[in-house]
N, C-alpha and C positions, 0 to 999 in steps of 0.2 A: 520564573515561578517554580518552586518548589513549595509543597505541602510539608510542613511542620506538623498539621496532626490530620488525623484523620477527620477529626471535624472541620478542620480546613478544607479540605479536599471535598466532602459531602457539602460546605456550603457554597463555594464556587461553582460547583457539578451543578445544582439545582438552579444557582442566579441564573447559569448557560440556559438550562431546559424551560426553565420557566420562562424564560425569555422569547424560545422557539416557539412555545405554546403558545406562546400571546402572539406568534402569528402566523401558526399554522396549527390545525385540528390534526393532521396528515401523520397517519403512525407505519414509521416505515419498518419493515422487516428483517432487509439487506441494507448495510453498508456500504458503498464503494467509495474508496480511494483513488483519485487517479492522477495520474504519476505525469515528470514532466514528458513535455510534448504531447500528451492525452489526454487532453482534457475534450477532445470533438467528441467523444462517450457521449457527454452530455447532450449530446444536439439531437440524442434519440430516443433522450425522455419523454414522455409528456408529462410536461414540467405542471406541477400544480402551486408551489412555492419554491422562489431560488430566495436567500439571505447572505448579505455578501458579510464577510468571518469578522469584519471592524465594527458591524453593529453587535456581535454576537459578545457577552461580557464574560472577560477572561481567556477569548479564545486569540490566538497567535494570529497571526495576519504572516498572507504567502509575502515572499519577496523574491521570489526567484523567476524568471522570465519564465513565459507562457504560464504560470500558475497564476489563473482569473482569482481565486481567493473567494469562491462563496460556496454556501451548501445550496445545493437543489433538492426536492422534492418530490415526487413524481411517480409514474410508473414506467419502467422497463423491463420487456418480456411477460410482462402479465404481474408484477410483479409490484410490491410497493415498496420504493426505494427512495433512498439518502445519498446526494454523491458528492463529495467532496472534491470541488472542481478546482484542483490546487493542496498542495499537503506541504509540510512543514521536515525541515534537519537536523540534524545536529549543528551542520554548519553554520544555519545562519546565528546559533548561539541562543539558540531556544533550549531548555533541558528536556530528559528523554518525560519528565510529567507533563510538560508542556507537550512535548509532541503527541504523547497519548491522549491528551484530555480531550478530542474530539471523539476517539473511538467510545472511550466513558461515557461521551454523552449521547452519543448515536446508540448505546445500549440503553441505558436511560429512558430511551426515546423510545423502545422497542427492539432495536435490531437485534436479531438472533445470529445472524451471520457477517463475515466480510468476505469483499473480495477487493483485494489489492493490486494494483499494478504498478510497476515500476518500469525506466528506462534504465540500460544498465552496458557494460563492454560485456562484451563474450569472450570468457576462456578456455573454453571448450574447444581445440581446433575443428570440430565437425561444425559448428556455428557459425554462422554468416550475418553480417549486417543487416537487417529485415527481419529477422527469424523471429519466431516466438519460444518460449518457453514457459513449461509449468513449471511452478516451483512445487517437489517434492519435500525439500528439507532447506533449513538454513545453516548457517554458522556466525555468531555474533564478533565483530571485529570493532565492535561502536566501542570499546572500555567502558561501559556503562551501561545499563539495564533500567527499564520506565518501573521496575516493580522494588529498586531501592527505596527505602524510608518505610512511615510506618503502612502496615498495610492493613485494608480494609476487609475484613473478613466475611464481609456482606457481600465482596465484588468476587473474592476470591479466594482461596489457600494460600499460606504465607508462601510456601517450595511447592509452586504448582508443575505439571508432569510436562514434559518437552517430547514426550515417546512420537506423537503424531501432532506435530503443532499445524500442519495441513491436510484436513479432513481427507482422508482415502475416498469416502464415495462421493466426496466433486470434485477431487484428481479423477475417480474413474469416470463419472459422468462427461467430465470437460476432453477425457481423451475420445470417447465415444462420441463425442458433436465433432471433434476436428476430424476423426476419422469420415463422418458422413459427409462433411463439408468438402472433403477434399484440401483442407489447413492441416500444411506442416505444422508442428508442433512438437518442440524437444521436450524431455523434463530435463531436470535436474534440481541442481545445490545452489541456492543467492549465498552469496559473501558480502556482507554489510559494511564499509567504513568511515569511518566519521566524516572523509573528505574536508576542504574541498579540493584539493587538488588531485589526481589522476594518481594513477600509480607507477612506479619506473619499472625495468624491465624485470629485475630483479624480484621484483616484489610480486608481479605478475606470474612467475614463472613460483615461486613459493605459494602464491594461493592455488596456483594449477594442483603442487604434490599432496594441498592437502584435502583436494578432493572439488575444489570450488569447480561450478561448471561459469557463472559469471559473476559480477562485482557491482557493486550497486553502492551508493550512500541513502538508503532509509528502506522502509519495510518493516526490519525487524522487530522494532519498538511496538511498531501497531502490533503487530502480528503478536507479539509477548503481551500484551493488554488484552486483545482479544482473546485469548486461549486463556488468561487467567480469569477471563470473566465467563469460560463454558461458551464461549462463537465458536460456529464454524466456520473455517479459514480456507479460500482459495485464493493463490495468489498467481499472477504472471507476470514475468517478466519479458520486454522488447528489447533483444538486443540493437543496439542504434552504432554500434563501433567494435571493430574487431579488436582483441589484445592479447595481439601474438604475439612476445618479445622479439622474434628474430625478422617482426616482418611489421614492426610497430612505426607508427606513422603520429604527427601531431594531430589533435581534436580540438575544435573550437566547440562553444554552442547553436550554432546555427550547421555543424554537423550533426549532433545529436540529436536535434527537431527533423531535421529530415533522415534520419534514421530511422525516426517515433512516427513520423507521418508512412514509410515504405511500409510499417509494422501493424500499425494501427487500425486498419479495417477486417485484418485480421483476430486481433488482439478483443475487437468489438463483438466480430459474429460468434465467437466463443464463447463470451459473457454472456452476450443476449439468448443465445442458443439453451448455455446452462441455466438460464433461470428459468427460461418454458419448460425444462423437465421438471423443474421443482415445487 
């Protein structure tokens, strides 16, 4: 699915919403995205409407292990939220408008904010398997951008600003709860690729020089949707595999789930944390 006109785009967006409407009253505020292997987030909503993404018209359906594939509803941390239990890639050959059209609609909806999480390798040698990370900044390696074609000047600026695409004060609020909690937490830099396959040593060791702290296939799109539409964006990443060249090892997926699970309750009391301040 790619939007030919902007009237395309506006009447897609609205069949989605209007659809949710009809069956749910619930106006959420926050976004969440959550990333493979985390989708247990959910289990701490109190869920007032879940809609699994095949009834929803127009929107992508997950196909990636552990991604359940529905929006929830609810409240977390006090808070009225949207959580997308399961998100979409480049890989599976969806386009980057496809992979954005749930944040569009989740604003749509209400939402003022996201928060994103991903599972992702660590290239950072101070990072370990389990670890958390804020994302401070990205760098797009997708070859492709959700804000190509025409653009909607109701959602946003054609050359919207990239200066702080993750809000400063919930990086500082979020360093503030792991600090009280006693959760390690890195920041740094995600590096985006289309994937799916993993990177070779080589390639790992060139995204290290250029600043990458880990590697991830998705994030960025959301995250460039939301910030062209004025969200505020917090994101983190779980690292679930280390990727050291000199001490690189093969990854299945039933590594990377237990990677996401080591990480994950951490990854949670953060979230939940940040939104009771907010």
């Amino acid at each position: 699915m790619v939007f030919d006109t902007v009237a395309e785009f506006r009447a897609k967006r609205n069949d989605a919403v209007q659809f949710i409407q009809s069956q749910t009253d619930f106006i959420p505020d926050y976004l969440l995205i959550l990333g493979t292997g985390l989708g247990q987030l959910a289990d701490e909503i109190e869920t007032a409407t879940s809609i699994d993404y095949e009834e929803i018209p127009h929107f992508p359906t997950s196909t990636v292990e552990s991604h359940a594939g529905r929006l929830i509803f609810g409240v977390l941390g006090g808070k009225n939220v949207v959580a997308m239990q399961g998100r979409f890639h480049y890989y599976e050959g969806y386009t980057m408008q496809q992979i954005a059209f749930p944040v569009r609609v989740a604003r749509a909806l209400g939402a003022q904010s996201l928060f994103v999480s991903n599972a992702c390798g660590g290239l950072n040698p101070n990072f370990r398997r389990g670890d958390i990370m804020l994302i401070n900044d990205h760098i797009n390696f997708l070859a492709d951008n959700p804000l190509i074609g025409p653009n909607d000047d109701e959602l946003g600026p054609r050359f919207p600003d990239m200066s702080e695409p993750y809000t400063t004060r919930l990086v500082e609020i979020a360093e503030t709860v792991a600090l009280e909690h006693a959760i390690k937490m890195h920041q740094g830099v995600y590096l985006a690729v289309s994937g799916p396959t993993l990177e070779t040593k080589a390639e790992y060791r060139y995204m290290r020089r250029l600043g990458a702290d880990v590697v991830g296939m998705s994030t960025v799109p959301e995250v460039i949707a939301a910030v062209h539409m004025g969200m505020d964006v917090m994101g983190i990443s779980v690292i679930t595999d280390e990727c050291f060249p000199d001490a690189l090892e093969p990854v299945n997926m039933e590594h990377v789930l237990e990677g996401a699970a080591m990480a994950e309750p951490k990854m949670t009391r953060v979230i939940i944390s940040v939104l009771e301040r907010l």
